[in-house]
C-alpha positions in Angstrom: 111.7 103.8 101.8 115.4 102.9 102.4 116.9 105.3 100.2 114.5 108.0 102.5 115.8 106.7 105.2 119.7 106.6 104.2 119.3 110.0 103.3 118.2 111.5 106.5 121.0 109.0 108.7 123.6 111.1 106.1 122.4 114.3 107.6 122.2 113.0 111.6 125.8 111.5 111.1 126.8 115.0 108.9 127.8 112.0 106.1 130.3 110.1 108.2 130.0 105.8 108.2 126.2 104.6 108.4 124.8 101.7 106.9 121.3 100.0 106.8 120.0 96.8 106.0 116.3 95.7 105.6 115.0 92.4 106.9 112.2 92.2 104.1 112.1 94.1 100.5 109.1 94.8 99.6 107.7 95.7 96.2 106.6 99.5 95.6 103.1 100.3 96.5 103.7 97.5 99.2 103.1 98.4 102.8 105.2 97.5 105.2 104.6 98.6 108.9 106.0 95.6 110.4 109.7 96.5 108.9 112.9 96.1 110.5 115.9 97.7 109.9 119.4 97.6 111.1 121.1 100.9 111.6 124.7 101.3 111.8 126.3 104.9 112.5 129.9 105.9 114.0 128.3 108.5 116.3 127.0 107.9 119.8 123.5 108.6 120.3 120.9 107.5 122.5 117.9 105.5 120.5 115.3 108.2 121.5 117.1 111.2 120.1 118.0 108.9 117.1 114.3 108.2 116.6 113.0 111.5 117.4 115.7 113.3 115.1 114.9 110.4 112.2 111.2 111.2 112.4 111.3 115.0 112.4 113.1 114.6 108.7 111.7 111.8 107.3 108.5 112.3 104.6 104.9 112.2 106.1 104.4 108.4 104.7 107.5 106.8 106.7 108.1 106.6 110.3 110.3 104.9 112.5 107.6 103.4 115.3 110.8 102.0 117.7 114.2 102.5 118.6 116.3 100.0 120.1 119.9 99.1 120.7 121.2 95.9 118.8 124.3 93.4 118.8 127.0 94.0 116.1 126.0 90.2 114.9 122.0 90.9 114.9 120.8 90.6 111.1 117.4 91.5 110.6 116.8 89.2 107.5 118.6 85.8 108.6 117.8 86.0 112.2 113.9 86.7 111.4 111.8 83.2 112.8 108.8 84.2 110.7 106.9 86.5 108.9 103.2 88.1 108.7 101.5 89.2 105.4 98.2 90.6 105.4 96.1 90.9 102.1 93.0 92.9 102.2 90.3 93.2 100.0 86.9 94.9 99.3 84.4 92.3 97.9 81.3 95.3 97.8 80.2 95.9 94.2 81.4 99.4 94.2 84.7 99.9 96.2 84.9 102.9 98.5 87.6 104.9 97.0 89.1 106.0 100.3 90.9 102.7 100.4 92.3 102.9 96.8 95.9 102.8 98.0 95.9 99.8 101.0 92.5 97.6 100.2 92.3 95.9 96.9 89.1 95.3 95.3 87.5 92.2 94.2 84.3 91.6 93.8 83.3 88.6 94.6 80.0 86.8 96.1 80.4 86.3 100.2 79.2 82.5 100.2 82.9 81.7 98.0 84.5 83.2 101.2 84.2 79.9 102.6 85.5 77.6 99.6 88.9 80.3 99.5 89.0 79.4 103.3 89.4 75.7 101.9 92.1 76.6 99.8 94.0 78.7 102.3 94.6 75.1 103.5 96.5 73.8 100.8 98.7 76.3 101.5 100.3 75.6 104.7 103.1 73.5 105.4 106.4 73.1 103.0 105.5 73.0 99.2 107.1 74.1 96.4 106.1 77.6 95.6 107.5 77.4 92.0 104.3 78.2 90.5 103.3 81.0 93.2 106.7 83.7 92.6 108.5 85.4 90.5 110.9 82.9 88.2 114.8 83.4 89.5 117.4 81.5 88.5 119.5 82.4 91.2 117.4 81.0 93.8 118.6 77.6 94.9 115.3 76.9 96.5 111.9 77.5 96.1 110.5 75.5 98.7 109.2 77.2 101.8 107.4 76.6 104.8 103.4 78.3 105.9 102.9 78.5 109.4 99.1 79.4 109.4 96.8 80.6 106.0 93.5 81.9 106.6 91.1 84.8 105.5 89.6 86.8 107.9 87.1 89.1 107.9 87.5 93.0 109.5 85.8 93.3 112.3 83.9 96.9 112.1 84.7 99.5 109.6 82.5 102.9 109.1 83.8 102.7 105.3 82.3 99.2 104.3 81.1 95.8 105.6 82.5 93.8 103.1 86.1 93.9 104.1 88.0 91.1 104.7 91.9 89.8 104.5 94.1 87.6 103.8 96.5 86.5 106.6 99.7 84.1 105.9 102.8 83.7 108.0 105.8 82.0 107.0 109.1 81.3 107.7 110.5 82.8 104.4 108.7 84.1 101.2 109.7 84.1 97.7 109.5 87.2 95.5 105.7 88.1 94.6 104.8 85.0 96.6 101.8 86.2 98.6 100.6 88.6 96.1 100.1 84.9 93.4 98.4 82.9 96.2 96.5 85.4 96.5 95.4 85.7 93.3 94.8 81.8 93.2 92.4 82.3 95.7 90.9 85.4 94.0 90.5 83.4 90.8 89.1 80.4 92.9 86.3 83.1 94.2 85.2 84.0 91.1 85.5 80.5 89.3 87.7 80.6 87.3 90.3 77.9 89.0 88.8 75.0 91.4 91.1 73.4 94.7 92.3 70.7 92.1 94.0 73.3 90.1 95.5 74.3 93.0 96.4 71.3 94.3 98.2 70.6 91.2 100.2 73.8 90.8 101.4 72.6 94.4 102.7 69.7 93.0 104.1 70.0 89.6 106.1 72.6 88.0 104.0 74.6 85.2 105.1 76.7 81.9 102.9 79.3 82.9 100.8 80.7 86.0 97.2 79.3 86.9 96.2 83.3 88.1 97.6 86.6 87.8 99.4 88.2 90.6 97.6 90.7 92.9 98.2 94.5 93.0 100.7 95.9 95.4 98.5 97.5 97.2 96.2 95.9 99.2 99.4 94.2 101.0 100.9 94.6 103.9 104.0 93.8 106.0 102.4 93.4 109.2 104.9 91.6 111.7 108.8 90.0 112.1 109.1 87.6 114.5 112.6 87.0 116.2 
């Protein structure tokens, strides 16, 4: 997405100074309507043109929803407050394939719905998410605060009835961070972990990962909060 976007900025500004910066990178297959972007160009133009001109060049799967003036100091990652993840997932035995590219599937019974909603408790406050990303040695910190964890079920869909998601907001998220709690919970729906092991993962540092990480593409960037 950012190189598509950098691209068509070259043409608008006919390859003079213009600079992006993202306020969340997202892994590919990831989807990310609730992106922010800084733009910086040396040309003067209003933020409707800019919008209208971005669209009109940009491929069919990107689009710039709105266009708005910022402060030279505004940066979109540090300034964010909090972010909004949604996970969503198809527990129906067979999975409708229109929703092979945004709606994971996992099959698992309805009445462990309710025992995940336990665990999406654990989740929320400041922990140590050491066992839930990606291992980097260049992060000083991998402690980070969850706002609100719950799973939530879509309201009405003409494509299934067993749809349901995964919402988490937090302050700050570590790389492949949602897509591991998320496949704790997974694993604690079809049971293969229990809370305990949860719990414990919380707590203490471990050599190796109590689940696997989701696919990429049943999540989605929903909202940035400033």
């Amino acid at each position: 997405m950012q190189s598509s976007i950098q691209q068509v900025l070259n043409k608008i500004c006919k390859y003079k100074n213009c600079t992006i910066s993202v306020a969340s990178r997202t892994d590919a297959g990831v989807h990310a309507q609730g992106q922010v972007i800084k733009i910086s160009i040396s040309i003067d133009i209003e933020s409707k043109k800019l919008q209208l001109g971005m669209n009109s060049l940009l491929p069919d799967d990107i689009r710039i929803l709105e266009c708005h003036p910022c402060s030279v100091e505004f940066n979109a990652n540090k300034d964010c407050k909090s972010k909004e993840y949604h996970y969503y997932f198809c527990t129906d035995t067979i999975h409708n394939p229109i929703f092979n590219d945004s709606v994971a599937h996992v099959p698992i019974l309805s009445n462990k719905i309710e025992l995940m909603q336990q665990a999406c408790k654990l989740f929320v406050g400041e922990h140590d998410f050491y066992n839930f990303s990606k291992r980097d040695t260049m992060m000083s910190s991998t402690f980070r605060t969850i706002i609100s964890c719950e799973i939530l079920q879509v309201d009405s869909s003409p494509f299934g009835n067993k749809i349901y998601y995964l919402k988490i907001v937090g302050t700050g998220f570590l790389r492949y961070m949602v897509r591991y709690i998320s496949g704790a919970l997974f694993a604690l729906g079809k049971q293969e972990l229990c809370l305990q092991d949860i719990s414990e993962a919380l707590a203490n540092h471990k050599d190796e990962k109590i689940s696997a990480k989701t696919k990429s593409h049943g999540l989605h960037l929903i909202k940035i909060c400033y």
